[in-house]
C-alpha positions in Angstrom: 10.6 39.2 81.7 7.9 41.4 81.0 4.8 41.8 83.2 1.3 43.8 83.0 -0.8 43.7 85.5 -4.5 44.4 85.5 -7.3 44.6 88.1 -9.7 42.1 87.6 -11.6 42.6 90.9 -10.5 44.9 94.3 -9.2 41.5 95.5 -7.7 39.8 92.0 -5.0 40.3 89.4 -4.3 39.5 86.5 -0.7 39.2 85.7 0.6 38.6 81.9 4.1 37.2 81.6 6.1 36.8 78.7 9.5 35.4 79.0 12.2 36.7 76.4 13.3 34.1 74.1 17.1 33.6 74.7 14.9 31.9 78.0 12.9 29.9 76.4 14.5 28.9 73.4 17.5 27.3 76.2 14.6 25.3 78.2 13.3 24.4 74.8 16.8 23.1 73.5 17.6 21.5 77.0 14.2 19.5 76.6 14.8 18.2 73.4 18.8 17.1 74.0 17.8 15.2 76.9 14.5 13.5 75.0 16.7 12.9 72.4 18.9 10.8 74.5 15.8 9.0 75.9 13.4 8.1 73.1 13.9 5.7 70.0 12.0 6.3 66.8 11.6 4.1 64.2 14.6 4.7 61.3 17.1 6.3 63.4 19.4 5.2 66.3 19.0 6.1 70.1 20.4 9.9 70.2 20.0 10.4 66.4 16.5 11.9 65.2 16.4 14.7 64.1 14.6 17.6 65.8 12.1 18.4 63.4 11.2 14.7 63.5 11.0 14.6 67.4 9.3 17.8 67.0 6.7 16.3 65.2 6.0 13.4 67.4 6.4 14.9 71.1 5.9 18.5 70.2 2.9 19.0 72.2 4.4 16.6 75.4 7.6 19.0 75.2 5.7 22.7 75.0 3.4 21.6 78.5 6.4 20.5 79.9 8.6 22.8 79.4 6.2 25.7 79.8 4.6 24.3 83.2 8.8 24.3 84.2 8.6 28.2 82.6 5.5 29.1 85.1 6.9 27.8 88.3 10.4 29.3 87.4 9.0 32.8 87.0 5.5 33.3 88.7 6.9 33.9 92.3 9.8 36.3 90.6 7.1 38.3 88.7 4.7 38.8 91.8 7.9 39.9 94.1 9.1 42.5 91.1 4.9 43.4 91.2 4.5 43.6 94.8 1.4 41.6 94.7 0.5 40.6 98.3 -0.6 36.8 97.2 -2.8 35.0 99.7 -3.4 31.8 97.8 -2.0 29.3 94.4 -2.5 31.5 91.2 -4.8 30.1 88.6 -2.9 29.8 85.3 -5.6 31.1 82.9 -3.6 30.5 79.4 -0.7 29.4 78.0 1.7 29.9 74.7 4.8 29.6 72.5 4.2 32.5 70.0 5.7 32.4 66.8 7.8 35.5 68.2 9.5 32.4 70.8 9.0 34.0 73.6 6.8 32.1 76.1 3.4 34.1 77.6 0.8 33.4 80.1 -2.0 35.0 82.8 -1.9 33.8 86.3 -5.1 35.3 88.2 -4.6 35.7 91.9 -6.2 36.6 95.1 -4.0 39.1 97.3 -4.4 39.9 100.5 -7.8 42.4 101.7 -6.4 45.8 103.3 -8.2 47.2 106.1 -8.4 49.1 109.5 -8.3 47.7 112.5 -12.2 47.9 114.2 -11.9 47.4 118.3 -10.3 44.3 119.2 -9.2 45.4 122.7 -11.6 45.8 125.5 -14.4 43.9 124.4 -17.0 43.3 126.6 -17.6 39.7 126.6 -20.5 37.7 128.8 -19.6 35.2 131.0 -21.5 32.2 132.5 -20.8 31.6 136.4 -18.5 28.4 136.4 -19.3 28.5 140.2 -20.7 25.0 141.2 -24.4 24.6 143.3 -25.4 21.6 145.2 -27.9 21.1 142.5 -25.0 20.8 140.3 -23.1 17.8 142.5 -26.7 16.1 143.4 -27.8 16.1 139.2 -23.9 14.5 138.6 -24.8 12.0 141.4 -27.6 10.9 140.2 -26.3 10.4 136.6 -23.4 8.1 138.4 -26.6 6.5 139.7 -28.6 6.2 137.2 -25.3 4.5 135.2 -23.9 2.2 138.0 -28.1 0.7 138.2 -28.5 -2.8 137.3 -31.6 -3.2 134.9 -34.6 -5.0 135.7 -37.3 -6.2 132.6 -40.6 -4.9 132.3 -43.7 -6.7 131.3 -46.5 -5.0 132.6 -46.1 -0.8 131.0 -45.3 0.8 128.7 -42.1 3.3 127.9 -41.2 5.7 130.8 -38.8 8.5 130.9 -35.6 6.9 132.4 -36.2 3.4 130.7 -33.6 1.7 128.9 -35.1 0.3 125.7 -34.0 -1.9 122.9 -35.6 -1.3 119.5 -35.5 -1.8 115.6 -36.2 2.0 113.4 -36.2 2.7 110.0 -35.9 6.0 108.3 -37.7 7.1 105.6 -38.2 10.2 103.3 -41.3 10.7 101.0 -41.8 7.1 101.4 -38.1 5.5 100.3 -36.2 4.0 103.0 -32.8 6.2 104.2 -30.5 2.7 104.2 -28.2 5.0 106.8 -31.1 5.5 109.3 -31.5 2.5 109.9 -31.1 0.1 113.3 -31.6 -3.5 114.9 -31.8 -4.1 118.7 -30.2 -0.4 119.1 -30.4 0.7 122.9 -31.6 3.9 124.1 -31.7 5.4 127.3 -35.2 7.5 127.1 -35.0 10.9 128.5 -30.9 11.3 128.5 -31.5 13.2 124.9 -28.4 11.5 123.3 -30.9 10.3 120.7 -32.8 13.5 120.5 -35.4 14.5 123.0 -38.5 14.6 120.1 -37.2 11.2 118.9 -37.1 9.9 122.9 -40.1 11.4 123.8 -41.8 9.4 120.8 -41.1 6.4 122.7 -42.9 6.7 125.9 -46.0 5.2 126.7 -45.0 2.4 123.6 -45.7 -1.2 124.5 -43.5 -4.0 124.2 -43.6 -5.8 120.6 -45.6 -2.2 119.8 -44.6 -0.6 116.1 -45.1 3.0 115.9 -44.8 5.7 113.0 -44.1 9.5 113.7 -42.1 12.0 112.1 -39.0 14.3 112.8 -37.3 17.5 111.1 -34.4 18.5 111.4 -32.5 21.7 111.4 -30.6 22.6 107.9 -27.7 23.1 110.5 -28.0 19.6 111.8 -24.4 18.1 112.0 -24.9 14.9 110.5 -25.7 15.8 107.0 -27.3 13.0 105.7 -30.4 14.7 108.0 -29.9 18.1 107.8 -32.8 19.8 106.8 -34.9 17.1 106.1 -38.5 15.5 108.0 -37.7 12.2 108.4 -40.7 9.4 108.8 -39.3 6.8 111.9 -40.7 3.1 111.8 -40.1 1.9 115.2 -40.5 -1.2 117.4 -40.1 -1.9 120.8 -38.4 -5.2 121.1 -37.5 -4.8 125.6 -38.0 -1.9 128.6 -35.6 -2.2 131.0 -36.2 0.4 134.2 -33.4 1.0 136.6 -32.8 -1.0 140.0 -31.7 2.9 141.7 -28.9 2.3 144.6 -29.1 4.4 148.1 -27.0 7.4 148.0 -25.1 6.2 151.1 -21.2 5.7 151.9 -21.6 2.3 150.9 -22.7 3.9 146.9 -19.3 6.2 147.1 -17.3 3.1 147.8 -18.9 1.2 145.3 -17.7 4.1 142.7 -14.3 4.1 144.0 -11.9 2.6 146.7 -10.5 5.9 146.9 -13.9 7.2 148.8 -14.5 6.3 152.2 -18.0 8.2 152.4 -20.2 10.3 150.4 -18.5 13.8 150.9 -15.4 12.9 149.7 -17.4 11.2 146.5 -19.1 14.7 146.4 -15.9 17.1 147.1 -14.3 15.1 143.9 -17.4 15.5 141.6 -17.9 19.5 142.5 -13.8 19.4 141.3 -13.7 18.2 138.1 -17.4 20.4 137.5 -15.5 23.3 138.4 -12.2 22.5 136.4 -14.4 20.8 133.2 -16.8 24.0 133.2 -13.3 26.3 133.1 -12.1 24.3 129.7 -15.3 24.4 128.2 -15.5 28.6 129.7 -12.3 29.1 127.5 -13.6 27.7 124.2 -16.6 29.8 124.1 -15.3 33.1 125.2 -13.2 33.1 121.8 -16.3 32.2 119.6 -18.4 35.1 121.4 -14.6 37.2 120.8 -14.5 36.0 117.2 -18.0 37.3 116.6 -17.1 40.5 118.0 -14.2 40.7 115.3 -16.3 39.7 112.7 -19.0 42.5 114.0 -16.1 45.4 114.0 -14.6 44.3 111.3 -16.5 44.0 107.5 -14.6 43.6 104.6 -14.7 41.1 101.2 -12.1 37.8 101.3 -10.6 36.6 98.3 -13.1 34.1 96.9 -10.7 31.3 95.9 -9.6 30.9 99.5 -13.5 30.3 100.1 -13.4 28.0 97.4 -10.6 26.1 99.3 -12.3 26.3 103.2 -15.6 25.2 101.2 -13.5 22.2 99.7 -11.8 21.1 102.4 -15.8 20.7 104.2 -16.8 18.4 101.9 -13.8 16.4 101.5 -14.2 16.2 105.7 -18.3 15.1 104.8 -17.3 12.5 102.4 -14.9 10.8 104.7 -16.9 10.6 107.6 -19.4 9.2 105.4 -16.9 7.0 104.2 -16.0 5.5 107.4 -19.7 4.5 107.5 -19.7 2.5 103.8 -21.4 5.8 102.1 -20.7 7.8 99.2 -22.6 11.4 99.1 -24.6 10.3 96.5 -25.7 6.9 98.4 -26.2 9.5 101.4 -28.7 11.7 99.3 -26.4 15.0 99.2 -25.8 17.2 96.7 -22.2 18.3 96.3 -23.0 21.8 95.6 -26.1 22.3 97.7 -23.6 21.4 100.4 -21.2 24.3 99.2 -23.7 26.4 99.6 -24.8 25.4 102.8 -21.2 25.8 104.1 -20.2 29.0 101.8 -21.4 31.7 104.9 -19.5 29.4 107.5 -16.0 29.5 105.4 -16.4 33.2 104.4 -16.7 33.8 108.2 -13.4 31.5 108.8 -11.5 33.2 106.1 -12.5 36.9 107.4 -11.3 36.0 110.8 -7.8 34.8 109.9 -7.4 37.5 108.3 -8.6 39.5 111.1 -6.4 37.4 113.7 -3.3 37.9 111.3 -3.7 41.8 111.4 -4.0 42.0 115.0 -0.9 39.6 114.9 1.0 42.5 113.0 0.0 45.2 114.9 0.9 43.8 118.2 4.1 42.1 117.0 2.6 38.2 117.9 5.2 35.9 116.9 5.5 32.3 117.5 8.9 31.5 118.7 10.4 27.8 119.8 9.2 28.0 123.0 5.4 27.9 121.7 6.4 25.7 119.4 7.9 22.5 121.6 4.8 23.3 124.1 3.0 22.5 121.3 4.8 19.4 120.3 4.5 18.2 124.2 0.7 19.1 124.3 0.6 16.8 121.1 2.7 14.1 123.0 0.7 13.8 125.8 -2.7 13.6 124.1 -1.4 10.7 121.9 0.9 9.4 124.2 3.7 9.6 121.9 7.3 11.1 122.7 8.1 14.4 121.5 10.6 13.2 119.1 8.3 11.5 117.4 5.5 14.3 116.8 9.2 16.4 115.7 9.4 14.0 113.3 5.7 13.5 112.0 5.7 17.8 111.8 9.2 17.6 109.7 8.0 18.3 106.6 7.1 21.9 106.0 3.6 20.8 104.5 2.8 19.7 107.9 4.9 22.1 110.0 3.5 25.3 108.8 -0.8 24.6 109.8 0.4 23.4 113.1 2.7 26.6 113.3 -0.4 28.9 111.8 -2.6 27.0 114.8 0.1 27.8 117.5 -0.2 31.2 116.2 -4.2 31.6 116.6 -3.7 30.2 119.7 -1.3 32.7 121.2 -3.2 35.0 119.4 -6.7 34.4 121.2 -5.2 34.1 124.6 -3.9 38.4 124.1 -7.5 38.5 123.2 -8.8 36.8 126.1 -6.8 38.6 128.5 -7.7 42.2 126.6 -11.2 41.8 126.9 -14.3 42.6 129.8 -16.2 40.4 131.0 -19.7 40.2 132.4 -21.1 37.4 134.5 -24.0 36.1 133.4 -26.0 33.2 134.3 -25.3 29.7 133.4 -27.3 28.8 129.7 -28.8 25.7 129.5 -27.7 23.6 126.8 -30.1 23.1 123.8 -30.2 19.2 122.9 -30.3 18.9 119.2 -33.4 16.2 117.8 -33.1 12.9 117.2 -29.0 12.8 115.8 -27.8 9.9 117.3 -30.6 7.4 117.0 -31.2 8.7 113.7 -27.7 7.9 112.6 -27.5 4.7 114.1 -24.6 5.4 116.9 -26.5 3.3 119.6 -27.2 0.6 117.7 
C-alpha cells in the first residue's frame, strides 16, 4: 500500500491510497467466481459465462463493489501507518481501477485540533443564593392558591390579570394565515406568562365575544422555530373570563392540599424544602454553562468543519421531528433548511470546541470512566424510566448506543472535577426573563 499525504487545511488531509495489484486483482477474481456462481445469462449455463462476458454486463456493479470492500479494508490501516489523529468518517473524494490494476483513491479527513491548555482550574464562577425568604414560601403559596381556586364566570368586565380566559387566535405573517398558530377555545391563565407576557398582556381589558388584532416579534433565538425571528399579526377572540374564587390561607387550606399537613407551618416547612432542594438542581446546571463559557473564553482554537457539519445536522433532523409530531414538514412550517444551518452553525461550533476542550482536560487529569460510573448510569437511567437495570444493559448493548452514553458519563464526571476546581461568588438571585408569546403562539394550551 502506498500512501501520500497532503495538507489540505491545518485541520484536513488528504490521503491518496493505491493498493498493489496482487490485492486487487484477488478481490477482483473473488467477485467474479462468486457472481459467476450466482447470475444466469442468456446462452450459457449457471456457473459458465465467461468472464469477459460477465465483465461486460456487471463490470461497473463489480468495480463499486469491490472497491467500496478495498476502502473499508485499508482506510483505518493507512491512517494508523500515517498517524493521522482522525476525529470524524473520511470523505471518499475519488475512486479508480487504473489500467496499471492497482486500485487508488483520496479520503479527506478532519483530525483532531492541537492546543494548550488555557485555565480550567480555579475559575471564579458567580453564584445565585439558593437560600429561601418568606417571600419565596408566601409567592409558592399563593400559586397552590391560585391553582386549587374554583373559577367563577364573568359578565360584567373585561380581561384582568389573573383571569382564566378561553379564546380562538390566528397567526398571521404579511397577511397569510401561519396554519400552526392557530387555536379554538385554547385556555390561558393571563399574567402566569406561559403564553408570553406581551401576548397576555394583549388580553386585558378585552370584552367577552370582543375580537382584537395586535402584533408580536419574536427573538431569532426563539425556541420554537416556526416563530423565531418573525412579527407575527394575532387575531383574537374572547369566547369566556373566568376570575378565581381565592381560598383563606388557614390550616383548613393546608389540609385541603394534603392529609399529610395538619396546619399551615408544616404546608410551609415542606414548600421552603423542595425550593431549597429544586433551586440546588437547577444551581448545578448553570454553574457548568457559566464553566463552559469560561473554557470557551480561555480557550480559542478552529474545529474541524465536518464535525460542525454533523452537530448542524443532527439540529435540524431534532427540528423536523418535533415538527413532525405536530403534522408539519419544514416547508409547511415556513423554514428554510439552510437558513436554519446558519442560525445554528455558532451554537454547534461552540459544542464542538468544548468537547474538545472537555476531552483535553480529560487527558491531562487522567478522567476515565470506569464500571462503576457506568452501572450508576444505568441505575440513574432505571429509575427515571422505571425500568430494571437489565433492561437499560440491554437497550445500551450495542456499541452504537453504548459509546454516546459512555462519552455523556464521561462529560459528566468530567464537569463535576470542574465544579469542585472552581471559586465561587455569591451573587443575588436573577429573575428569570419570560420569553413572548411561545406557548399560545404554538398552540400548547389549546
Amino acid at each position: 500500500m502506498n500512501i501520500t499525504v497532503e495538507e489540505v487545511t491545518p485541520l484536513t488531509r488528504r490521503m491518496r491510497i493505491v493498493l498493489p495489484v496482487e490485492e486487487v486483482s484477488r478481490e477482483l477474481d473473488d467477485a467474479y467466481r462468486k457472481l459467476k456462481s450466482e447470475v444466469s445469462l442468456k446462452g450459457f449455463r449457471r456457473g459458465k459465462a465467461p468472464r469477459t462476458i460477465l465483465e461486460q454486463a456487471y463490470g461497473d456493479r463489480v468495480r463499486a463493489e469491490v472497491g467500496e470492500k478495498l476502502v473499508q479494508a485499508s482506510y483505518f490501516d493507512a491512517v494508523e501507518q500515517e498517524k493521522i489523529d482522525a476525529v470524524v468518517h473520511p470523505e471518499i473524494k475519488k475512486h479508480e481501477f487504473p489500467s496499471d490494476g492497482t486500485f487508488v483513491y483520496e479520503a479527506e479527513v478532519d483530525v483532531r485540533p492541537v492546543f494548550e491548555l488555557g485555565q480550567y482550574k480555579g475559575l471564579e464562577i458567580e453564584r445565585t443564593d439558593v437560600t429561601v425568604s418568606d417571600a419565596d414560601v408566601d409567592a409558592e403559596l399563593e400559586r397552590m392558591r391560585k391553582e386549587m381556586a374554583p373559577l367563577q364566570s364573568v359578565e360584567d368586565r373585561g380581561v384582568c390579570d389573573q383571569d382564566v380566559v378561553t379564546i380562538d387566535f390566528q397567526g398571521y405573517q404579511d397577511g397569510a394565515p401561519i396554519p400552526q398558530v392557530h387555536g379554538e377555545s385554547a385556555v390561558l391563565d393571563v399574567g402566569s406568562g406561559r403564553n408570553g407576557e406581551e401576548f397576555e398582556g394583549n388580553l386585558v381589558g378585552m370584552a367577552k365575544g370582543e375580537e382584537k388584532r395586535f402584533e408580536v416579534t419574536f427573538d431569532a433565538q426563539a425556541p420554537n422555530p416556526v416563530l423565531a425571528g418573525k412579527t407575527v399579526e394575532f387575531r383574537v377572540t374572547v369566547n369566556e373570563i373566568k376570575q378565581r374564587i381565592l381560598a383563606a390561607l388557614d390550616d383548613e387550606f393546608a389540609r385541603d392540599v394534603s392529609q399529610e399537613f395538619s396546619s399551615l407551618d408544616d404546608l410551609k416547612k415542606k414548600i421552603r424544602e423542595q425550593i431549597e432542594e429544586s433551586r440546588v438542581k437547577a444551581q448545578e446546571g448553570d454553574l457548568t454553562d457559566k464553566i463552559m463559557f469560561k473554557l470557551l473564553e480561555n480557550n480559542t482554537f478552529e474545529v474541524p468543519s465536518r464535525l460542525v457539519r454533523y452537530e448542524i445536522e443532527e439540529y435540524i433532523q431534532q427540528t423536523e421531528s418535533h415538527l413532525q409530531k405536530g403534522g408539519l414538514s419544514m416547508e409547511a412550517a415556513g423554514i428554510n433548511r439552510d437558513e436554519l444551518g446558519e442560525r445554528y452553525r455558532e451554537a454547534a461550533e461552540r459544542r464542538v470546541r468544548g468537547d474538545f476542550i472537555l476531552k483535553k482536560i480529560a487527558e491531562t487529569e487522567d478522567i476515565k470512566v470506569d464500571e462503576k460510573d457506568i452501572t450508576a448510569g444505568f441505575e440513574r437511567i432505571a429509575n427515571q424510566y422505571n425500568m430494571k437495570v437489565e433492561q437499560v444493559k440491554e437497550y445500551f448493548k450495542k456499541r452504537d448506543d453504548l459509546l454516546p452514553f459512555m462519552n455523556e458519563i464521561l462529560n459528566e464526571k468530567i464537569l463535576k472535577f470542574l465544579l469542585a476546581e472552581s471559586n465561587y461568588v455569591v451573587v443575588p438571585e436573577a429573575q428569570e426573563v419570560k420569553s413572548a408569546g411561545e406557548n399560545a403562539t404554538s398552540g400548547e394550551d389549546a
